[in-house]
PDB file of N, CA, C and O in Angstrom:
ATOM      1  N   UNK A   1       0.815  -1.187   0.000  1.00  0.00           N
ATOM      2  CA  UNK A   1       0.000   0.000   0.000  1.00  0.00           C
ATOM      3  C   UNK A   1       0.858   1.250   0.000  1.00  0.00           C
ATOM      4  O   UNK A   1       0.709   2.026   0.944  1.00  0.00           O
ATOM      5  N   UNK A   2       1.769   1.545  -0.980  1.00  0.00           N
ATOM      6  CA  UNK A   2       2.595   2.645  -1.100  1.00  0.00           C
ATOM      7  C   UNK A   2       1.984   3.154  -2.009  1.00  0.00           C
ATOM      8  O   UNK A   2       1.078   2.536  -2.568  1.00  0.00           O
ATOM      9  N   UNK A   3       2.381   4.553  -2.410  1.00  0.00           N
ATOM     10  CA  UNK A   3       1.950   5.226  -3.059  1.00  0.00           C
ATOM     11  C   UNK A   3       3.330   6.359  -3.177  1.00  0.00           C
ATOM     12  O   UNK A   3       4.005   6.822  -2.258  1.00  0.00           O
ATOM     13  N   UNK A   4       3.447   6.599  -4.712  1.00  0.00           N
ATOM     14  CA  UNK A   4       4.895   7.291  -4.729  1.00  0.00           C
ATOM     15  C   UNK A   4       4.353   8.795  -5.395  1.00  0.00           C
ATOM     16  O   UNK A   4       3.553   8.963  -6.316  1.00  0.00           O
ATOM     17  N   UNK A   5       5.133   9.868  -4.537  1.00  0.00           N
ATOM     18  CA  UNK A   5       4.773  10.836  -5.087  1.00  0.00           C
ATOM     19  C   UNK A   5       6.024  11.509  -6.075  1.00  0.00           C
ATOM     20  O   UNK A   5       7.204  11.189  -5.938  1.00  0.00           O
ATOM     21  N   UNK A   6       5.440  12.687  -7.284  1.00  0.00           N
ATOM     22  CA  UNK A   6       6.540  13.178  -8.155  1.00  0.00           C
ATOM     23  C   UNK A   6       5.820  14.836  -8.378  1.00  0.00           C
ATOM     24  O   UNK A   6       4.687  15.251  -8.621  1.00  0.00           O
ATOM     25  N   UNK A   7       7.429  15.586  -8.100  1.00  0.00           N
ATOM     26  CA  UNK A   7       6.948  16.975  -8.139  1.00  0.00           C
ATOM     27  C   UNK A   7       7.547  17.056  -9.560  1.00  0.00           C
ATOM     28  O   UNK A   7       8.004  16.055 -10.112  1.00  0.00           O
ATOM     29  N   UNK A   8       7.527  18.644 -10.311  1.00  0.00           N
ATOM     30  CA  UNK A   8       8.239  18.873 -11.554  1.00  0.00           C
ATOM     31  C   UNK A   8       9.487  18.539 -11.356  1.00  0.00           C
ATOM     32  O   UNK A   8      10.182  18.876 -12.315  1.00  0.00           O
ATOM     33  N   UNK A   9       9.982  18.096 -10.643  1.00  0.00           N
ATOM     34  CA  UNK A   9      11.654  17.472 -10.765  1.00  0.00           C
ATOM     35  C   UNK A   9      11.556  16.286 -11.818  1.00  0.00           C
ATOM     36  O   UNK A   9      12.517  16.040 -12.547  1.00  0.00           O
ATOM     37  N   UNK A  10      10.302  15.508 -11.887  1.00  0.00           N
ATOM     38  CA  UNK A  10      10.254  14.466 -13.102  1.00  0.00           C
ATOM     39  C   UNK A  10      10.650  15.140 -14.038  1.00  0.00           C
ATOM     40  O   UNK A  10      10.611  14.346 -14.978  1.00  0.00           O
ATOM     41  N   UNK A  11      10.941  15.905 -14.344  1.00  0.00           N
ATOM     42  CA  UNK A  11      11.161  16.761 -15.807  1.00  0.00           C
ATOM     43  C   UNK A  11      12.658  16.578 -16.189  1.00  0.00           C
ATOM     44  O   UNK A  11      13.086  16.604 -17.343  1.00  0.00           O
ATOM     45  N   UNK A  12      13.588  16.341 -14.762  1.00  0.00           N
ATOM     46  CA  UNK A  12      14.925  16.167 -15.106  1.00  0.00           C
ATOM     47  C   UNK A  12      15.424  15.266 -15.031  1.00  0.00           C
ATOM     48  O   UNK A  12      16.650  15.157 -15.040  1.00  0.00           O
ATOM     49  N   UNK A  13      14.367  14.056 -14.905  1.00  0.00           N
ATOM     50  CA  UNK A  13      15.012  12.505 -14.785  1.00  0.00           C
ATOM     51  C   UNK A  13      15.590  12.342 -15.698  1.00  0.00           C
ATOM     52  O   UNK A  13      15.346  12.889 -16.774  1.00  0.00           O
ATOM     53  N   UNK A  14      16.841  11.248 -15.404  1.00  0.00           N
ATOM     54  CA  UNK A  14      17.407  10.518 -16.269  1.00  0.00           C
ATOM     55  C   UNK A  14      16.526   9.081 -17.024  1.00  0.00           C
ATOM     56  O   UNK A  14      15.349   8.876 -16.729  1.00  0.00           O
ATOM     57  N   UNK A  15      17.193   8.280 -17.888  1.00  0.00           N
ATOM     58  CA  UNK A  15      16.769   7.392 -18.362  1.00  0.00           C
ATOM     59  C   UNK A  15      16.466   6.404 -17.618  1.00  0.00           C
ATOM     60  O   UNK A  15      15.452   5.737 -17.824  1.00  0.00           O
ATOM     61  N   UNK A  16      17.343   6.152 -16.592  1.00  0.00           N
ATOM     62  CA  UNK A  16      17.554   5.291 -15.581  1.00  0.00           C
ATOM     63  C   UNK A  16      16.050   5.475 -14.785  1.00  0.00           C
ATOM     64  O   UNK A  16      15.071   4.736 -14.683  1.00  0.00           O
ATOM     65  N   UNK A  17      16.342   6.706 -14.324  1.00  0.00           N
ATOM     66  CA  UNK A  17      15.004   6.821 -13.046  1.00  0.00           C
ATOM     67  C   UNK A  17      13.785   6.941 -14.093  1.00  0.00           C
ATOM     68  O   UNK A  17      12.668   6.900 -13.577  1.00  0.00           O
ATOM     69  N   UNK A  18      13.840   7.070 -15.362  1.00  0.00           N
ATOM     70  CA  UNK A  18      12.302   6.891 -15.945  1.00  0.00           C
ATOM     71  C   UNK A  18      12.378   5.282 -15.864  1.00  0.00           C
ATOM     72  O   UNK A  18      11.629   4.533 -15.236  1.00  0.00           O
ATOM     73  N   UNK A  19      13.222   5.033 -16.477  1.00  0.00           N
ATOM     74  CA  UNK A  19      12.729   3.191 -16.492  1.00  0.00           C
ATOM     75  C   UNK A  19      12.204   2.556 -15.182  1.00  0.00           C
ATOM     76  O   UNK A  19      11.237   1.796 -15.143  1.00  0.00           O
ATOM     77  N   UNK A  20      12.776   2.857 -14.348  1.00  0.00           N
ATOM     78  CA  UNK A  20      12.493   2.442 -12.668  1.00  0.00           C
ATOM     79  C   UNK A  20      11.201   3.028 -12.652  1.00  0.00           C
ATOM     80  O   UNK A  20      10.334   2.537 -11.929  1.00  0.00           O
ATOM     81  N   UNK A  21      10.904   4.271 -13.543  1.00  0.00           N
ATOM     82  CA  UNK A  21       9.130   4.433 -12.806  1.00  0.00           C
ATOM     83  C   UNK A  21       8.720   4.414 -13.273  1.00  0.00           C
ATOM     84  O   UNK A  21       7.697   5.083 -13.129  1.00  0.00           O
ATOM     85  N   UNK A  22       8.958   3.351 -14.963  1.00  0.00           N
ATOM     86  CA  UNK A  22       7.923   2.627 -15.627  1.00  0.00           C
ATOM     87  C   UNK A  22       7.612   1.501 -14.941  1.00  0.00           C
ATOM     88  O   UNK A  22       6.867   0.742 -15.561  1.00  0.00           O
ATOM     89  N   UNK A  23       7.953   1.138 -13.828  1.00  0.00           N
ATOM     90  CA  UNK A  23       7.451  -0.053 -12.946  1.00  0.00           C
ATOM     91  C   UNK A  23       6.753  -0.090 -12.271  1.00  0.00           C
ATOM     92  O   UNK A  23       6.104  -1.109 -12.037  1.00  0.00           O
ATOM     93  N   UNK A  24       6.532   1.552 -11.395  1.00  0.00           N
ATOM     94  CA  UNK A  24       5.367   1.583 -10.359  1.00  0.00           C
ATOM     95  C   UNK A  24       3.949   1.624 -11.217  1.00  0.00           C
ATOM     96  O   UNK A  24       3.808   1.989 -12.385  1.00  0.00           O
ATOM     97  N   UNK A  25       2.883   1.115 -10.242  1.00  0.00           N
ATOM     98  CA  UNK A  25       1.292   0.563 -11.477  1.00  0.00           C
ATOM     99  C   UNK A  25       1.004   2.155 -11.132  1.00  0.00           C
ATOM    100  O   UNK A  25       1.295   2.855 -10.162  1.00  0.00           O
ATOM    101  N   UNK A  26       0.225   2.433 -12.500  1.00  0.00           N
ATOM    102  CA  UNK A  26      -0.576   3.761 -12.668  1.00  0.00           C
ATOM    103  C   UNK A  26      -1.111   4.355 -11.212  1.00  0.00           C
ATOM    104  O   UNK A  26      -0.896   5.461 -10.716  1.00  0.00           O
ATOM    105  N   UNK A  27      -1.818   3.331 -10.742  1.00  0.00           N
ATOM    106  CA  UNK A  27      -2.710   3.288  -9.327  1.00  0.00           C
ATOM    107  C   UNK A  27      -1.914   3.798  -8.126  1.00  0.00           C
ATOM    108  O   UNK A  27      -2.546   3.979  -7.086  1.00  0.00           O
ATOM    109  N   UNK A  28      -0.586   4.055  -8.145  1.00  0.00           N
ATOM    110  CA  UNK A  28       0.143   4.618  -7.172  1.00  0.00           C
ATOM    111  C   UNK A  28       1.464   5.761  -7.731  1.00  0.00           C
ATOM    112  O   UNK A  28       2.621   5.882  -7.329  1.00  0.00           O
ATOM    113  N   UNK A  29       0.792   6.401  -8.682  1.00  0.00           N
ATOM    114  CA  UNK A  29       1.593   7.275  -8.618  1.00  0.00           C
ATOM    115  C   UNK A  29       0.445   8.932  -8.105  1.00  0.00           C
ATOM    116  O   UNK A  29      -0.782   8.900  -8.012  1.00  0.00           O
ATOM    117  N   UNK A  30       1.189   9.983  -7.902  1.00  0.00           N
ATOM    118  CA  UNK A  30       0.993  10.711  -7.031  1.00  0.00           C
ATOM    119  C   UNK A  30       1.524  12.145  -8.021  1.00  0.00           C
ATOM    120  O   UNK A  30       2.735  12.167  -8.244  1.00  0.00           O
ATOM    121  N   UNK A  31       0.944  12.956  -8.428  1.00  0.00           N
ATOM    122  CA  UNK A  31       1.511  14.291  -9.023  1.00  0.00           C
ATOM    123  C   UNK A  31       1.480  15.334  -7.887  1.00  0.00           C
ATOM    124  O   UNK A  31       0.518  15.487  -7.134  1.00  0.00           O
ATOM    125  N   UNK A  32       2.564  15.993  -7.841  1.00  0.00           N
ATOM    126  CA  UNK A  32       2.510  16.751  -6.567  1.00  0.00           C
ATOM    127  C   UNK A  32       3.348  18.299  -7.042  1.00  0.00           C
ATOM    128  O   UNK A  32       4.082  18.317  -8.031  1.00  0.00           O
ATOM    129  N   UNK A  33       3.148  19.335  -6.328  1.00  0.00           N
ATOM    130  CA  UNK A  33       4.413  20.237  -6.363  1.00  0.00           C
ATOM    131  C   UNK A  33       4.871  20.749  -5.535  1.00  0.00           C
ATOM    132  O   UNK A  33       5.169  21.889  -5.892  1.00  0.00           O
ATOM    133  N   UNK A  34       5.200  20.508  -4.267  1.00  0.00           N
ATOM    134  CA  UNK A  34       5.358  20.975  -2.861  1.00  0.00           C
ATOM    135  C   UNK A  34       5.447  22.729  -3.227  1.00  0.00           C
ATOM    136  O   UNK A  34       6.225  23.662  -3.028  1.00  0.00           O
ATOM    137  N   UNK A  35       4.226  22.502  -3.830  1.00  0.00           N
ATOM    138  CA  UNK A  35       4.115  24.186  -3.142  1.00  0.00           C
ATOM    139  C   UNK A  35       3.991  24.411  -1.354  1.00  0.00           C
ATOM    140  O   UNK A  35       3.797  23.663  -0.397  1.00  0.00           O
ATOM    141  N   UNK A  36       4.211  25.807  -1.543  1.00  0.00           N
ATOM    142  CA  UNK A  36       5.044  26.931  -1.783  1.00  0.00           C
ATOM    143  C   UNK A  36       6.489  27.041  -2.280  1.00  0.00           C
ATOM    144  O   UNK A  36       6.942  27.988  -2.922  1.00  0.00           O
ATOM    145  N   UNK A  37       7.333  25.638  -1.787  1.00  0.00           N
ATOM    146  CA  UNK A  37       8.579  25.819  -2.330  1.00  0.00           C
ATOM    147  C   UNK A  37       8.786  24.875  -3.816  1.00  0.00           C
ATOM    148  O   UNK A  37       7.988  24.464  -4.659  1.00  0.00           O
ATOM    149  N   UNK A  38      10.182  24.783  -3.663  1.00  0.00           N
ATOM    150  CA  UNK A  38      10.342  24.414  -4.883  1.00  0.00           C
ATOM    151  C   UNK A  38       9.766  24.579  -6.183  1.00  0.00           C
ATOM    152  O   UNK A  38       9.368  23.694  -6.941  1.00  0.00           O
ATOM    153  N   UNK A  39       9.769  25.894  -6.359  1.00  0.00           N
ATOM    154  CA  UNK A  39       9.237  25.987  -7.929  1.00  0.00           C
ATOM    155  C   UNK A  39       9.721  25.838  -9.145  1.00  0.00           C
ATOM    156  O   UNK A  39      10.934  26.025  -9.243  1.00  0.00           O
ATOM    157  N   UNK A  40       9.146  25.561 -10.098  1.00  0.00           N
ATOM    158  CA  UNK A  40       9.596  25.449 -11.234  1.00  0.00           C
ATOM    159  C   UNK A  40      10.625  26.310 -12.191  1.00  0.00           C
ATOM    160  O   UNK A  40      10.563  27.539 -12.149  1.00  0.00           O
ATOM    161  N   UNK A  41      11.538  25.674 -13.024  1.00  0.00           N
ATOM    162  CA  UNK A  41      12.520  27.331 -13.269  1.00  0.00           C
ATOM    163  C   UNK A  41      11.940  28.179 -13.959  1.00  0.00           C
ATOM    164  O   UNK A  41      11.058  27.834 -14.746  1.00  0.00           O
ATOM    165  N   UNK A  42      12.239  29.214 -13.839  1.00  0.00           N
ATOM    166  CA  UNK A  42      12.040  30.715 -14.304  1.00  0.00           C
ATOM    167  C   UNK A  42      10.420  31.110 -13.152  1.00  0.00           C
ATOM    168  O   UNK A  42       9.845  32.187 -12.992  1.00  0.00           O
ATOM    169  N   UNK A  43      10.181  30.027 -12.679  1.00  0.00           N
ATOM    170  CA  UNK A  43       8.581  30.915 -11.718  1.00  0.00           C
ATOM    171  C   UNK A  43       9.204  31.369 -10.631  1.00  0.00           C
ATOM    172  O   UNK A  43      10.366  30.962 -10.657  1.00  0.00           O
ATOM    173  N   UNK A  44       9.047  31.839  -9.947  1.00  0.00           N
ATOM    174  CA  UNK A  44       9.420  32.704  -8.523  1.00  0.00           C
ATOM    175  C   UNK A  44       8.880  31.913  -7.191  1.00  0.00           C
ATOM    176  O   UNK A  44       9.583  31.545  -6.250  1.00  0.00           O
ATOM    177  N   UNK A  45       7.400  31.731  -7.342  1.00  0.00           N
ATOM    178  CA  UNK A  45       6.644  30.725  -6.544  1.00  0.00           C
ATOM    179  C   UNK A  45       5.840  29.656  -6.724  1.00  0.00           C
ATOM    180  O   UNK A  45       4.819  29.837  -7.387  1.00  0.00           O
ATOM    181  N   UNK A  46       6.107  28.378  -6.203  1.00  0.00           N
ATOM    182  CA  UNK A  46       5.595  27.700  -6.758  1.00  0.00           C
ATOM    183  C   UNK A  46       3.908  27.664  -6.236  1.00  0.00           C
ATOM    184  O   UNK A  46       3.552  28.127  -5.153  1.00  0.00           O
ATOM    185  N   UNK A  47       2.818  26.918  -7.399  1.00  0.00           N
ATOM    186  CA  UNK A  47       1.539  27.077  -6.364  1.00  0.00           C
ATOM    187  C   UNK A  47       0.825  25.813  -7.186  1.00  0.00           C
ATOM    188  O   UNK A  47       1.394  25.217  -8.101  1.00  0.00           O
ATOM    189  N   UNK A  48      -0.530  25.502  -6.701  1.00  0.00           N
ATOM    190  CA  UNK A  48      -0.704  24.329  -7.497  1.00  0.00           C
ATOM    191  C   UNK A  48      -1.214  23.909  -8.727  1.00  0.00           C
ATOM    192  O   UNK A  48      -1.473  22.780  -9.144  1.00  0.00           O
ATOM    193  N   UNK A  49      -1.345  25.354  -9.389  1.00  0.00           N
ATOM    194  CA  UNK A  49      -1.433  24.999 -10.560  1.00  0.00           C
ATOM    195  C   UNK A  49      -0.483  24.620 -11.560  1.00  0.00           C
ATOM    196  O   UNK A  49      -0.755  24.471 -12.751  1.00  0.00           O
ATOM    197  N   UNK A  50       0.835  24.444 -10.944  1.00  0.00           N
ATOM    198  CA  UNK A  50       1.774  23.766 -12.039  1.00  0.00           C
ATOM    199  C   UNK A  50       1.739  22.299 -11.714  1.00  0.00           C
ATOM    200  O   UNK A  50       2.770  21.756 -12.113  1.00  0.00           O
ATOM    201  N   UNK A  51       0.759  21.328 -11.024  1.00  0.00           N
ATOM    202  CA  UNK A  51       0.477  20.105 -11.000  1.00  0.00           C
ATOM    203  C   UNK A  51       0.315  19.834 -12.295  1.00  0.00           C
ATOM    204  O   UNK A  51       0.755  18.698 -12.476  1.00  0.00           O
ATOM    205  N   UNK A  52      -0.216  20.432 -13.606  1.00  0.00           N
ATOM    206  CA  UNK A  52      -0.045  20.097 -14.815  1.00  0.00           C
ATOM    207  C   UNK A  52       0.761  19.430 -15.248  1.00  0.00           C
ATOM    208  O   UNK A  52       0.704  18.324 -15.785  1.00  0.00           O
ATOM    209  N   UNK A  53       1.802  20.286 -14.960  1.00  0.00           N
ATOM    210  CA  UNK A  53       3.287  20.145 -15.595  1.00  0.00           C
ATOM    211  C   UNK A  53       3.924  18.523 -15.108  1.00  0.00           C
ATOM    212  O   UNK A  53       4.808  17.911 -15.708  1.00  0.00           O
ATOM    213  N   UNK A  54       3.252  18.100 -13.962  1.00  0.00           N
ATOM    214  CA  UNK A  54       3.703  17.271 -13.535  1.00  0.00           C
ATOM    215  C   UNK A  54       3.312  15.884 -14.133  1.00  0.00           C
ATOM    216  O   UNK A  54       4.035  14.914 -14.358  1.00  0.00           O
ATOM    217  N   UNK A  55       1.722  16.083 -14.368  1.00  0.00           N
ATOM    218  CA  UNK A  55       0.659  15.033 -14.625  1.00  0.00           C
ATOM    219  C   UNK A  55       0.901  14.814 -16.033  1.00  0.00           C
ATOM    220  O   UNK A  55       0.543  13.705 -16.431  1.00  0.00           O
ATOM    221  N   UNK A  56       1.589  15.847 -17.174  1.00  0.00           N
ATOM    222  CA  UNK A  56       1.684  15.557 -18.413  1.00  0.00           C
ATOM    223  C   UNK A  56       2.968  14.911 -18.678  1.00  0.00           C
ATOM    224  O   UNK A  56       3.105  14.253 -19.709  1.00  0.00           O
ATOM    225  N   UNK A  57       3.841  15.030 -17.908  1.00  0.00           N
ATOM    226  CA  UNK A  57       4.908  14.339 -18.404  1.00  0.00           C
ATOM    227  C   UNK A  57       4.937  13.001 -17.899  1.00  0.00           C
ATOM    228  O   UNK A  57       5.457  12.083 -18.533  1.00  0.00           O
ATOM    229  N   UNK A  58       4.151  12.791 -16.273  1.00  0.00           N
ATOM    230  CA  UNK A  58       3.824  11.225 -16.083  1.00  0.00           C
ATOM    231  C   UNK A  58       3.328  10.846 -17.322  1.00  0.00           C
ATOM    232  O   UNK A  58       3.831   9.828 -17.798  1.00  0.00           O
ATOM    233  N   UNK A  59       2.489  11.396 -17.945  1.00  0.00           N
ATOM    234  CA  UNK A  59       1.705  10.480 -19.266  1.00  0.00           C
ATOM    235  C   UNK A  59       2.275  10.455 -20.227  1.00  0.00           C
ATOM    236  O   UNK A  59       1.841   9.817 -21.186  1.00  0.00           O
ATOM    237  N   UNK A  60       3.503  11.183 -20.282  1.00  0.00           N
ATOM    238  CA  UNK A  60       4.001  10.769 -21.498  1.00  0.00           C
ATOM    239  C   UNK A  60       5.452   9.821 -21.292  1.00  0.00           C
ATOM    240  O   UNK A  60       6.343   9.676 -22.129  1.00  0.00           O
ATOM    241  N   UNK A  61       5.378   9.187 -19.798  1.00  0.00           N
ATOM    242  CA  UNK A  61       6.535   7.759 -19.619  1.00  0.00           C
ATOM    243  C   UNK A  61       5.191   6.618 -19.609  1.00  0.00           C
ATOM    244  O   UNK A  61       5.406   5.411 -19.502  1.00  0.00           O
TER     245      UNK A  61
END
């Protein structure tokens, strides 16, 4: 019963860490952006509408 979460840092995975999270099942992955911090480059603050950013690139591994 895990459940793995991924902020826009998926954006800078390597090949390696995509292949490894072509393994976890759909059913436990988690789009996240720890807003307030960690924002995305060039934004200033992060908030939750860049969960997008997160959810489109899960779909496209």
């Amino acid at each position: 019963n895990t459940y793995f979460g991924f902020t826009h840092l998926i954006t800078k995975f390597n090949q390696q860490q995509i292949q490894a999270l072509r393994y976890i099942p759909v059913n436990r992955l988690l789009a996240e952006t720890d807003a307030p911090y960690m924002p995305p480059r060039g934004i200033r603050i992060n908030t939750p509408i860049y969960v997008g950013e997160v959810v489109e690139k899960l779909t496209t591994l």
